[in-house]
Predicted model as a PDB file, atoms N, CA, C, CB and O in Angstrom, pLDDT in the B-factor column:
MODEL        1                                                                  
ATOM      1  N   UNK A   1      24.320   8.535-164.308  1.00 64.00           N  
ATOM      2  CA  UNK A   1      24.744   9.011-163.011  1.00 64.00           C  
ATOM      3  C   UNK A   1      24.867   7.830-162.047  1.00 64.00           C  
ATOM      4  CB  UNK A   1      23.760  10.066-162.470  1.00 64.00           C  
ATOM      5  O   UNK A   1      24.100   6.870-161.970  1.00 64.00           O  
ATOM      6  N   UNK A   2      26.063   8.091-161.261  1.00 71.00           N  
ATOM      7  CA  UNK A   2      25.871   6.624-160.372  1.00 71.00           C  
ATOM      8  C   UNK A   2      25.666   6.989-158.898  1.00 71.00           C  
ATOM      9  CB  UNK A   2      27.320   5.536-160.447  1.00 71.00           C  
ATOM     10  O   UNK A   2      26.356   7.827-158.319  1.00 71.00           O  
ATOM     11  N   UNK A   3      24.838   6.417-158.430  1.00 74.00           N  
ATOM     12  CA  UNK A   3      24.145   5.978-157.176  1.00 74.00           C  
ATOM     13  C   UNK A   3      25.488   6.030-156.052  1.00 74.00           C  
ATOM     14  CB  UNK A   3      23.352   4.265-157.394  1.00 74.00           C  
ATOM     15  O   UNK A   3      25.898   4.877-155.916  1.00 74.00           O  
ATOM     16  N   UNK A   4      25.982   6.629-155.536  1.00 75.00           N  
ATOM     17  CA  UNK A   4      26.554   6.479-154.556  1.00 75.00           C  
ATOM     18  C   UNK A   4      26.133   6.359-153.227  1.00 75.00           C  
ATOM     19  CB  UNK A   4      27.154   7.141-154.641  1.00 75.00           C  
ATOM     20  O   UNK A   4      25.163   7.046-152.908  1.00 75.00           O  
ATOM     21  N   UNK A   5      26.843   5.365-152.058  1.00 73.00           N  
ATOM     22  CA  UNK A   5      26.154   5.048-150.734  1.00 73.00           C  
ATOM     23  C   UNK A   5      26.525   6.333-150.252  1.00 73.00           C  
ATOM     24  CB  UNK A   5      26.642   3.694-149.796  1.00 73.00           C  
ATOM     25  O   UNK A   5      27.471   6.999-150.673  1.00 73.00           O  
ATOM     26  N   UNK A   6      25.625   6.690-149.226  1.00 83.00           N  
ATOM     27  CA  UNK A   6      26.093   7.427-147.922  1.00 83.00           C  
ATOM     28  C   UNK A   6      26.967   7.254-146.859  1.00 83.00           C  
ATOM     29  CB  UNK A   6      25.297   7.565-147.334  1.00 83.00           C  
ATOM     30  O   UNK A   6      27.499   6.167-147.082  1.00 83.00           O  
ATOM     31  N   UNK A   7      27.527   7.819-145.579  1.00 82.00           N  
ATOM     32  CA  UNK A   7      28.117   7.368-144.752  1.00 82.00           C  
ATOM     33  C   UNK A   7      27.592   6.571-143.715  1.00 82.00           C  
ATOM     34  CB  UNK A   7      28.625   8.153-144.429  1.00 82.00           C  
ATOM     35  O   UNK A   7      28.206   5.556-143.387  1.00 82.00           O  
ATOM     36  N   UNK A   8      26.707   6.839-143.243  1.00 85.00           N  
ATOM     37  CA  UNK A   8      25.939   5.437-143.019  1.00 85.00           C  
ATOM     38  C   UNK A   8      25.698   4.322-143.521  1.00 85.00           C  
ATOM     39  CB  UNK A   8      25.078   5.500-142.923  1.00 85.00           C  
ATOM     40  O   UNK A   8      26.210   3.309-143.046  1.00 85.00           O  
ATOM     41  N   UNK A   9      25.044   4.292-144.361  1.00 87.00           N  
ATOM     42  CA  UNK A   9      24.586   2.808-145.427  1.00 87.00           C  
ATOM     43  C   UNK A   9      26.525   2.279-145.468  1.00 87.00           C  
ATOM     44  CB  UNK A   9      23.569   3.466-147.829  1.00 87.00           C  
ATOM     45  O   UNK A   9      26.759   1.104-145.185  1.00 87.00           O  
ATOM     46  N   UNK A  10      27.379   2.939-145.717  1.00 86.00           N  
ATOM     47  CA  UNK A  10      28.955   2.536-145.229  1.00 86.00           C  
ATOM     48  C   UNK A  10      28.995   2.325-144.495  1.00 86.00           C  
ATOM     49  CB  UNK A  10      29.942   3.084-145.164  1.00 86.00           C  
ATOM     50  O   UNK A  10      29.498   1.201-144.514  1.00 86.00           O  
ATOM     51  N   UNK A  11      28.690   2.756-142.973  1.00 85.00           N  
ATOM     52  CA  UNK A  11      29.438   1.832-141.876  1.00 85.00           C  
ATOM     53  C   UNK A  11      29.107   0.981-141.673  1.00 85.00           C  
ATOM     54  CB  UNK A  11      29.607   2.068-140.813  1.00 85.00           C  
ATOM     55  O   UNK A  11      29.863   0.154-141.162  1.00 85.00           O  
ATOM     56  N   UNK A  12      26.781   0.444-142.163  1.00 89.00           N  
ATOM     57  CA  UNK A  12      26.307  -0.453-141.820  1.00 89.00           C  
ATOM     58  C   UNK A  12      27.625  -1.294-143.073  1.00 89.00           C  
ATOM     59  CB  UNK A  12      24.502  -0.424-141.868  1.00 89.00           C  
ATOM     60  O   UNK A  12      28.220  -1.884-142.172  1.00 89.00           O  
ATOM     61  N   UNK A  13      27.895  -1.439-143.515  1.00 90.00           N  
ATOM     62  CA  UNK A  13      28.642  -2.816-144.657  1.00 90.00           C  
ATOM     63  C   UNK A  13      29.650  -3.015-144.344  1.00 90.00           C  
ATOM     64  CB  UNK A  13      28.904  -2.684-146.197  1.00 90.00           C  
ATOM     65  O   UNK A  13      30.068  -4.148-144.582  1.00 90.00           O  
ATOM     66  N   UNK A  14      30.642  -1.965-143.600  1.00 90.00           N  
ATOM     67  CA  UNK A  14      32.071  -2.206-143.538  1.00 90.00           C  
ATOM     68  C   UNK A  14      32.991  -1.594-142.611  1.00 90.00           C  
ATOM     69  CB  UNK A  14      32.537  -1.935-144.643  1.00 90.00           C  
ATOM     70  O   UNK A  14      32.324  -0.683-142.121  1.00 90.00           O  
ATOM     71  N   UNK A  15      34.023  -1.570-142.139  1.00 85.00           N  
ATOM     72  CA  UNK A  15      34.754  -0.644-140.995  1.00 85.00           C  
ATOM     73  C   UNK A  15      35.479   0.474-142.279  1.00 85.00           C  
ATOM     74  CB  UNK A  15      36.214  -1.753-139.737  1.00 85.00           C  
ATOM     75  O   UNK A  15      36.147   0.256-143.289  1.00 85.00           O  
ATOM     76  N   UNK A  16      34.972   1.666-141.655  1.00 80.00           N  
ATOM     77  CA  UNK A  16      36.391   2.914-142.584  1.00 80.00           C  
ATOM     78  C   UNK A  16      36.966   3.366-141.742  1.00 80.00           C  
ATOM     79  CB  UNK A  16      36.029   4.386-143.523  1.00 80.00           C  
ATOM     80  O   UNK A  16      36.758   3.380-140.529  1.00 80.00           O  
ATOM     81  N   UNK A  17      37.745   3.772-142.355  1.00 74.00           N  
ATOM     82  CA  UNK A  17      38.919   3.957-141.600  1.00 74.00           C  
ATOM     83  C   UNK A  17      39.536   5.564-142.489  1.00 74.00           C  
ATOM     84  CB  UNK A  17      40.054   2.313-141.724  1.00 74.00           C  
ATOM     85  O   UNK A  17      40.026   5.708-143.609  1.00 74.00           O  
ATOM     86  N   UNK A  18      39.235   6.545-141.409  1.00 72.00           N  
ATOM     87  CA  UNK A  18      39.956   7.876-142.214  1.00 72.00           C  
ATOM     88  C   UNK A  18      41.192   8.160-141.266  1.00 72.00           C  
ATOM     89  CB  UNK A  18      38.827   9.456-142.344  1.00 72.00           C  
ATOM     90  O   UNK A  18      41.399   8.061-140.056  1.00 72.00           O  
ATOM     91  N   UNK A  19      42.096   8.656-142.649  1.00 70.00           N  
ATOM     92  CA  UNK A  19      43.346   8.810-142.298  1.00 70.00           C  
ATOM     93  C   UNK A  19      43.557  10.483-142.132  1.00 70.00           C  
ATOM     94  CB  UNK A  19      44.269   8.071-143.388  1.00 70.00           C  
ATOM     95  O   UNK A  19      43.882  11.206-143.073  1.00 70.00           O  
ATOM     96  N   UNK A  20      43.360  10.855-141.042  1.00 74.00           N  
ATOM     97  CA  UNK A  20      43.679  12.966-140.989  1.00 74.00           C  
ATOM     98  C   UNK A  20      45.190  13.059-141.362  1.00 74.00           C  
ATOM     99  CB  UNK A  20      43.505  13.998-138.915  1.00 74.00           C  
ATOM    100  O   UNK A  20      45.983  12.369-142.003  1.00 74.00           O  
ATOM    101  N   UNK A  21      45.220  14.177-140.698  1.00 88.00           N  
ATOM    102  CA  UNK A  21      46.510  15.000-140.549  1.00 88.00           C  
ATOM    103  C   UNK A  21      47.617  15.065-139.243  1.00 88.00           C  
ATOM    104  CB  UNK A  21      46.025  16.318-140.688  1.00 88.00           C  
ATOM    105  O   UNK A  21      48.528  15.780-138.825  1.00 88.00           O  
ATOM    106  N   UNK A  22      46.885  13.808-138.901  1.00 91.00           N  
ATOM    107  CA  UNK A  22      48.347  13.933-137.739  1.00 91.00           C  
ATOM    108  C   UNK A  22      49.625  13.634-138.481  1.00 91.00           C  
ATOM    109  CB  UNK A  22      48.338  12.669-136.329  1.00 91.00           C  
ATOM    110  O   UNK A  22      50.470  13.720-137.590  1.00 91.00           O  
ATOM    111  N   UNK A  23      50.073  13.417-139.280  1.00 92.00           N  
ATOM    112  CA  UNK A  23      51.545  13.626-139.828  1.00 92.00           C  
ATOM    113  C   UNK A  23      51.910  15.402-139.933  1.00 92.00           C  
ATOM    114  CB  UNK A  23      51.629  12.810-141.560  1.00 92.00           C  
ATOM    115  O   UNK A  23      52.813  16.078-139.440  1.00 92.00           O  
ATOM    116  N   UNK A  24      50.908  15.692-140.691  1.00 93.00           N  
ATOM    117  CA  UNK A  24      50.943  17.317-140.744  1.00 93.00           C  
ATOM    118  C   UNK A  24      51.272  17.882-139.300  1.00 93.00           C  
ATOM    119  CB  UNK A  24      49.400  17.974-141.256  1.00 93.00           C  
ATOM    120  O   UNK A  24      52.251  18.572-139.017  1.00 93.00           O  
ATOM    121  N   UNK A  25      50.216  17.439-138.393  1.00 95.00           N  
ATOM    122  CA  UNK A  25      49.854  18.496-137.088  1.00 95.00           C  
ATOM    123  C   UNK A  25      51.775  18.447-136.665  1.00 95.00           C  
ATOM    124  CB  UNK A  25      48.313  17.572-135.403  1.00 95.00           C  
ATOM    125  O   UNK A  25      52.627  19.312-136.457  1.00 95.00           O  
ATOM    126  N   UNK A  26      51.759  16.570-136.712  1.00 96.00           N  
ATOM    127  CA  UNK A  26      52.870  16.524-135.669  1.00 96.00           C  
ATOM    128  C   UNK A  26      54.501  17.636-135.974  1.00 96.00           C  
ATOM    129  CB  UNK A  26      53.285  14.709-135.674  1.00 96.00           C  
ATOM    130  O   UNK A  26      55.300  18.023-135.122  1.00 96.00           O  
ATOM    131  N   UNK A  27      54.524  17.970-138.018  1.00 95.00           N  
ATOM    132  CA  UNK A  27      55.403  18.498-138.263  1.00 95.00           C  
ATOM    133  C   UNK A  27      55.181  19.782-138.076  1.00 95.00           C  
ATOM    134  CB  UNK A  27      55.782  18.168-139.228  1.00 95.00           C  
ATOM    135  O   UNK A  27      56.179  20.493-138.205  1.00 95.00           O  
ATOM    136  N   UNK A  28      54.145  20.330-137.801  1.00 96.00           N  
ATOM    137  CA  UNK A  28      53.935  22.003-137.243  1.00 96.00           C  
ATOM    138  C   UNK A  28      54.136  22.027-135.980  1.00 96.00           C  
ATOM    139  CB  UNK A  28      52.485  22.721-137.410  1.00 96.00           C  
ATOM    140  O   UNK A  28      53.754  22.993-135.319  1.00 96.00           O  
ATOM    141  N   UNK A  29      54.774  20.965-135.412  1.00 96.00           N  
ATOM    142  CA  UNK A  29      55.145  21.220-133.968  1.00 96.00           C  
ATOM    143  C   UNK A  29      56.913  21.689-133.619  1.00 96.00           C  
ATOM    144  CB  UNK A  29      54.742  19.699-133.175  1.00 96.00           C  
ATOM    145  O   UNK A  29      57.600  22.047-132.663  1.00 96.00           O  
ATOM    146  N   UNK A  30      57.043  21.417-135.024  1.00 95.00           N  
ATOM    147  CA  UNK A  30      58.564  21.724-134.805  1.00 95.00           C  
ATOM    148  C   UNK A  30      59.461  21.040-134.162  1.00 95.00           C  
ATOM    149  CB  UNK A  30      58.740  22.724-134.263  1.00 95.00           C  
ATOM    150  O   UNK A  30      60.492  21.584-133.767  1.00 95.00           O  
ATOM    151  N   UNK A  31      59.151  19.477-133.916  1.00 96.00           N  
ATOM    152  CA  UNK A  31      59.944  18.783-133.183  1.00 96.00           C  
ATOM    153  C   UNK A  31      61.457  18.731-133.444  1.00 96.00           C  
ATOM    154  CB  UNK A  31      59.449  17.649-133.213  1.00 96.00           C  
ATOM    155  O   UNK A  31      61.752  19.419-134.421  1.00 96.00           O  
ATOM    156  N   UNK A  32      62.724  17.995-132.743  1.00 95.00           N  
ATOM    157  CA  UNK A  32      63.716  18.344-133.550  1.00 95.00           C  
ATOM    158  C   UNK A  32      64.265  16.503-132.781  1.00 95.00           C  
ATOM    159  CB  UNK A  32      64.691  20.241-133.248  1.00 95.00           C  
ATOM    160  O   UNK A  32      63.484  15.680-132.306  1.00 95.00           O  
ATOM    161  N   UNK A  33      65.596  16.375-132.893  1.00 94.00           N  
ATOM    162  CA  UNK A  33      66.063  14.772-133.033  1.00 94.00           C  
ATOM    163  C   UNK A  33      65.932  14.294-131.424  1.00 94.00           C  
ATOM    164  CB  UNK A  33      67.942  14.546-133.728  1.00 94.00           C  
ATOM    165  O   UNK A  33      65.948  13.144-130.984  1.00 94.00           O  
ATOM    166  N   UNK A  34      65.839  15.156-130.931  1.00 96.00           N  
ATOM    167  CA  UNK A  34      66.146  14.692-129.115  1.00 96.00           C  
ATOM    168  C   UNK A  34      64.720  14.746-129.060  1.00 96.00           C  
ATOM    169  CB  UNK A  34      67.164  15.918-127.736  1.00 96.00           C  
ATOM    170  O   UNK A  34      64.483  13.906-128.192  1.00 96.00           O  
ATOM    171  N   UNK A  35      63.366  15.306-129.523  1.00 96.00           N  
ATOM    172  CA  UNK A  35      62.639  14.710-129.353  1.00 96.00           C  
ATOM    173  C   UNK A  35      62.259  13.449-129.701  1.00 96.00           C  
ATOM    174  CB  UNK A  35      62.186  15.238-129.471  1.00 96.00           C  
ATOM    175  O   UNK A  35      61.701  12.786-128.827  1.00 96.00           O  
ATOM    176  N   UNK A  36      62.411  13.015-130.658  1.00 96.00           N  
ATOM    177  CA  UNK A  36      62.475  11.337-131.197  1.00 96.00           C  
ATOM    178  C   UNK A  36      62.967  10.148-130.446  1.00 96.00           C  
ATOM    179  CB  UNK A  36      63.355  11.209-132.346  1.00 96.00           C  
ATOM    180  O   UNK A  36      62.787   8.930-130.465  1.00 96.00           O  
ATOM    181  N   UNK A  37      63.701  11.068-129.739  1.00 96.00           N  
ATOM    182  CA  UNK A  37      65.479  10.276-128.958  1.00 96.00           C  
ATOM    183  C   UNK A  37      65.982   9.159-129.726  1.00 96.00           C  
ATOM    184  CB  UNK A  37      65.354   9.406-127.173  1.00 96.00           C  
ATOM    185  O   UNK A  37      65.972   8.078-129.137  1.00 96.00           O  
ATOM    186  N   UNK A  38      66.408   9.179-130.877  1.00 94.00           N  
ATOM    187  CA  UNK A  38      67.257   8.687-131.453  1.00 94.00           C  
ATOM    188  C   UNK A  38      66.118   8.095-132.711  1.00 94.00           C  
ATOM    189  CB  UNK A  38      68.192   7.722-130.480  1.00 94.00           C  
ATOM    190  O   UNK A  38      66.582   7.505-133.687  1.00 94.00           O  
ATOM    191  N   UNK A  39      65.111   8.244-132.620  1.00 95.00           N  
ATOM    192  CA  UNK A  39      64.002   7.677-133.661  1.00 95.00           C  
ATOM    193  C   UNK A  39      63.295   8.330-134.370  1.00 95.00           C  
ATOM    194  CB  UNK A  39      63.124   7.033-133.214  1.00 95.00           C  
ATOM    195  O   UNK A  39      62.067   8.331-134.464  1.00 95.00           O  
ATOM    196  N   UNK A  40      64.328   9.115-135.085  1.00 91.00           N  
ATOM    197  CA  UNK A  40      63.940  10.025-136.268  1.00 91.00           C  
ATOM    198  C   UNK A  40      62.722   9.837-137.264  1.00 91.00           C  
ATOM    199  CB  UNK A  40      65.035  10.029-137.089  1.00 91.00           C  
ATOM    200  O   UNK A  40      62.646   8.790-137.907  1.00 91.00           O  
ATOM    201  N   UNK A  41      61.947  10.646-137.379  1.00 89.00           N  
ATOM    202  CA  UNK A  41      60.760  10.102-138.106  1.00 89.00           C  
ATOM    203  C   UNK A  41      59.961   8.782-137.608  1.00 89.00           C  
ATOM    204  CB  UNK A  41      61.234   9.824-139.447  1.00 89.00           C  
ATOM    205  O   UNK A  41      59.535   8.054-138.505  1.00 89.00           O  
ATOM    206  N   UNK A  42      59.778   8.498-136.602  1.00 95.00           N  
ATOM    207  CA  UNK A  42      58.860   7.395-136.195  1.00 95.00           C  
ATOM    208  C   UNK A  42      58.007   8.171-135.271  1.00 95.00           C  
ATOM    209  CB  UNK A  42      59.577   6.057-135.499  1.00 95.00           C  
ATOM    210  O   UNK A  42      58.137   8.372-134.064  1.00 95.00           O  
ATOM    211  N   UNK A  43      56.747   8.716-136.443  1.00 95.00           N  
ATOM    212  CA  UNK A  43      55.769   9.432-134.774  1.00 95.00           C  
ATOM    213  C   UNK A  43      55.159   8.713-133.965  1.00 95.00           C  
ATOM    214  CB  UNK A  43      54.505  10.359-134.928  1.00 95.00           C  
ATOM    215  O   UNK A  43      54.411   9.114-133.073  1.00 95.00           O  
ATOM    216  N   UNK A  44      55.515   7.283-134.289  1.00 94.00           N  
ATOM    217  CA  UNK A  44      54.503   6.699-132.924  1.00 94.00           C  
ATOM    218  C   UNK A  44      55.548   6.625-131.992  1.00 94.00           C  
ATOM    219  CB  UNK A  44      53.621   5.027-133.051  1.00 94.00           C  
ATOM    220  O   UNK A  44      55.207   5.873-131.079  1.00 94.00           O  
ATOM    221  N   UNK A  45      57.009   7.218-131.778  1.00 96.00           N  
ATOM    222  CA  UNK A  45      57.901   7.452-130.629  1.00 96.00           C  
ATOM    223  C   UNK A  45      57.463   8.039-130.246  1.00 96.00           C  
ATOM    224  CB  UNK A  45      58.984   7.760-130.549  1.00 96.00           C  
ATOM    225  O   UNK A  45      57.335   7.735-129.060  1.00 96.00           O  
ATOM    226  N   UNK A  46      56.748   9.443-130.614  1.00 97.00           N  
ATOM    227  CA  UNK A  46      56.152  10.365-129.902  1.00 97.00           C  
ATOM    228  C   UNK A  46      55.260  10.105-128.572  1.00 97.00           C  
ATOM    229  CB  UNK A  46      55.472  10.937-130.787  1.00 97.00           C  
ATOM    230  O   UNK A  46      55.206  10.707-127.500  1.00 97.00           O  
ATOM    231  N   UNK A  47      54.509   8.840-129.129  1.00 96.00           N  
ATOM    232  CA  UNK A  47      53.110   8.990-127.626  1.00 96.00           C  
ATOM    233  C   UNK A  47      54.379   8.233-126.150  1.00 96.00           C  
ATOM    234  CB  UNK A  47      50.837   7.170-128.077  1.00 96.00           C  
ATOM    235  O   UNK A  47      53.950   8.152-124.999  1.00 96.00           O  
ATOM    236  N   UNK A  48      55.405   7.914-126.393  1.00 97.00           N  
ATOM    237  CA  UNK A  48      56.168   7.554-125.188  1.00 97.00           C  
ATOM    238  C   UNK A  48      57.535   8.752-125.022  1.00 97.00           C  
ATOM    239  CB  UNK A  48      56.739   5.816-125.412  1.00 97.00           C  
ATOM    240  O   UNK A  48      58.012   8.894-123.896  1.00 97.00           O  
ATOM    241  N   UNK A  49      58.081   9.539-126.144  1.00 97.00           N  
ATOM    242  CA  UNK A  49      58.085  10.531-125.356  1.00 97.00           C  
ATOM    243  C   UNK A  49      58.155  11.392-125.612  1.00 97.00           C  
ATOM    244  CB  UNK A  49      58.592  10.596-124.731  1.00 97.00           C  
ATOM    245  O   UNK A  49      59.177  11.939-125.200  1.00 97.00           O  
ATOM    246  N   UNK A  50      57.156  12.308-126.515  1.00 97.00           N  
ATOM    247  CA  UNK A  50      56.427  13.681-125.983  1.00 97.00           C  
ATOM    248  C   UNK A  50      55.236  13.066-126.069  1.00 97.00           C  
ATOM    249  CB  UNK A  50      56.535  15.198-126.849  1.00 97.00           C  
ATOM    250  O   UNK A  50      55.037  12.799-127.254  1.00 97.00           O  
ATOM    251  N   UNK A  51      54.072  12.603-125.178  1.00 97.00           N  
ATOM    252  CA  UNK A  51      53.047  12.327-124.979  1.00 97.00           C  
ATOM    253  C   UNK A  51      52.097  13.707-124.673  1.00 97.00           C  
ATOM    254  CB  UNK A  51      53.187  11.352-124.053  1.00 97.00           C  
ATOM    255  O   UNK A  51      51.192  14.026-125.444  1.00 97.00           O  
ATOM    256  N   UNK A  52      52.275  14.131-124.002  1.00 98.00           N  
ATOM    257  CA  UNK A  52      51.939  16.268-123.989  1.00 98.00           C  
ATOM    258  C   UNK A  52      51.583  16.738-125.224  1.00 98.00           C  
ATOM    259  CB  UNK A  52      53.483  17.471-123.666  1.00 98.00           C  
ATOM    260  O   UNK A  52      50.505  17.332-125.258  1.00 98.00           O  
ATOM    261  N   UNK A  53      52.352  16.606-126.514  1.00 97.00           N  
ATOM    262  CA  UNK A  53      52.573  17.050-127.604  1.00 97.00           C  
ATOM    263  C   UNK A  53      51.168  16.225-128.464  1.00 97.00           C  
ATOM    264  CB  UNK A  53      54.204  16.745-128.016  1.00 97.00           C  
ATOM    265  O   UNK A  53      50.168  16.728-128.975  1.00 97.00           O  
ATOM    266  N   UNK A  54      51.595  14.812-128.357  1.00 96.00           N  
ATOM    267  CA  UNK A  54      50.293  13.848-128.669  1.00 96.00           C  
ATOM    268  C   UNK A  54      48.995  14.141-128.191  1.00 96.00           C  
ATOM    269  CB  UNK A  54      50.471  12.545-128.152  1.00 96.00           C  
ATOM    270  O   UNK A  54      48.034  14.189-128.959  1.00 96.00           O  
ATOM    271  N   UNK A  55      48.901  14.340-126.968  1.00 97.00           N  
ATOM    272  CA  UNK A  55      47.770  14.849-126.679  1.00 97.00           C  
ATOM    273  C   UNK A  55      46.787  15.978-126.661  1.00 97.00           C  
ATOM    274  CB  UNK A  55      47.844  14.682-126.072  1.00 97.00           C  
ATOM    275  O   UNK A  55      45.577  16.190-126.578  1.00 97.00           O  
ATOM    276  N   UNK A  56      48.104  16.682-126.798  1.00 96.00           N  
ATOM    277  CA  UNK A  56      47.654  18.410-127.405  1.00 96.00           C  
ATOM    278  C   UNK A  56      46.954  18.192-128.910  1.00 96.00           C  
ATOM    279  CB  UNK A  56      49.370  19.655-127.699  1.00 96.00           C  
ATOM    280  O   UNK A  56      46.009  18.880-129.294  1.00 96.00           O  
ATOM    281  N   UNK A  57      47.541  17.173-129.664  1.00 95.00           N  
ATOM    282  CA  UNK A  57      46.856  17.095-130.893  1.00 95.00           C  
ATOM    283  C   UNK A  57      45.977  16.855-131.352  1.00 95.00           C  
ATOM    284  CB  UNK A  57      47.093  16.733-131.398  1.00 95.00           C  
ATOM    285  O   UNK A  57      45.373  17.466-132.233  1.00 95.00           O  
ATOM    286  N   UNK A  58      45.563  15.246-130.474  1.00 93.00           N  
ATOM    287  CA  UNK A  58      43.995  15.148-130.337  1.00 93.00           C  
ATOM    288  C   UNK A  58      43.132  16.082-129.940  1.00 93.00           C  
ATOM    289  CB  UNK A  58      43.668  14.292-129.572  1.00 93.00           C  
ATOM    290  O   UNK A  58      42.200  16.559-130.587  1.00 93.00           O  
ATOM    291  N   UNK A  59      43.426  16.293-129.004  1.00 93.00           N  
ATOM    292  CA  UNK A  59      42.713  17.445-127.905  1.00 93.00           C  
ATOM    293  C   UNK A  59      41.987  18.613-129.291  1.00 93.00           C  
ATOM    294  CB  UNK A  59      44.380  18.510-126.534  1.00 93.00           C  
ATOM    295  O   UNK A  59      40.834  19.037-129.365  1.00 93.00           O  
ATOM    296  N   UNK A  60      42.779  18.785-129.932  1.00 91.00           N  
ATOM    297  CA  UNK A  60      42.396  20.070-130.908  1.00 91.00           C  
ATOM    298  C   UNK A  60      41.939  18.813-131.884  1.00 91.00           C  
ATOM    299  CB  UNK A  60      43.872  21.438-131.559  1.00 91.00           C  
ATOM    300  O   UNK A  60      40.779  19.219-131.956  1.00 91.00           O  
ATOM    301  N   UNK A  61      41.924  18.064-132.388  1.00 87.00           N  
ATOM    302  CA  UNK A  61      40.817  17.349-133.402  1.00 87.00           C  
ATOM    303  C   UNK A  61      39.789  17.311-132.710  1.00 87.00           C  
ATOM    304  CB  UNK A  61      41.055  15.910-133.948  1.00 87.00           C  
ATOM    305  O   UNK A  61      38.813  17.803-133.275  1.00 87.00           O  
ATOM    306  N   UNK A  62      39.575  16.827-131.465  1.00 86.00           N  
ATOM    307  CA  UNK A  62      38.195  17.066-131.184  1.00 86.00           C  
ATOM    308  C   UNK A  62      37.562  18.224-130.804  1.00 86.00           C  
ATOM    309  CB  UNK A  62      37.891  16.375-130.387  1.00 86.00           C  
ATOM    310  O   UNK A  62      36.336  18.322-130.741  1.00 86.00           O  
ATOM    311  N   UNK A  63      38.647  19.459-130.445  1.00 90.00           N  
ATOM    312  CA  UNK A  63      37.205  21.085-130.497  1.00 90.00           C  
ATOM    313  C   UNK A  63      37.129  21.203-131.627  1.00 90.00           C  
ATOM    314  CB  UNK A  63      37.494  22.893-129.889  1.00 90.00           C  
ATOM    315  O   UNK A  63      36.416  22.183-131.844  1.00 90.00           O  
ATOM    316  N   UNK A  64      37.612  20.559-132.941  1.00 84.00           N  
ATOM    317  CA  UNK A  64      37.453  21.075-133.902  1.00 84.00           C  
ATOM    318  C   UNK A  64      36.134  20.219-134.493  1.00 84.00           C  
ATOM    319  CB  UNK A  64      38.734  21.146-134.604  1.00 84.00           C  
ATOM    320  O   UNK A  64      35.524  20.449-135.537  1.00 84.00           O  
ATOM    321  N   UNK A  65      35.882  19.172-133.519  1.00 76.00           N  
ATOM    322  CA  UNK A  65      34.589  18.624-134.168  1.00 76.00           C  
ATOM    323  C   UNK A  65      34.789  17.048-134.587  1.00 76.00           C  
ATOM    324  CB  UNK A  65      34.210  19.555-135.562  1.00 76.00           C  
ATOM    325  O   UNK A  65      33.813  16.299-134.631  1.00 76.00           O  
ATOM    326  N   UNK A  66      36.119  16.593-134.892  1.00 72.00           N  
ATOM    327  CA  UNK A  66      36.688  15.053-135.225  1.00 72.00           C  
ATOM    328  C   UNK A  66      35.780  13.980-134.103  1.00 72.00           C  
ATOM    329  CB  UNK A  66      38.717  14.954-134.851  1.00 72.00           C  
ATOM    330  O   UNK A  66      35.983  12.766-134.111  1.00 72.00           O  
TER     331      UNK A  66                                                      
ENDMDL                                                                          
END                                                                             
């Protein structure tokens, strides 16, 4: 059986880094091309312009406990 660290004894050794579901959240938003404004599939267009939308997303990772 092997000894695996905890999440602690991990952060003391190293930075992690978890990757959620904001790709998911952002495509249940139903965005469409004029939201992008011309930058189809690049969600980091999003936080300049639907920033509302971005923030609505976090906003719900953290009541959910994130």
């Amino acid at each position: 059986m092997i000894n695996k660290p905890n999440f602690i004894q991990l952060l003391n050794e190293k930075i992690i880094v978890f990757d959620g579901a904001m790709g998911t959240s952002i495509q249940n938003c139903h965005l469409n091309s004029d939201d992008f404004q011309g930058k189809d599939g690049c969600n980091e267009w999003l936080v300049i312009s639907k920033p509302e939308t971005i923030r609505s997303i976090h906003e719900s990772f953290l009541k959910a406990g994130a």
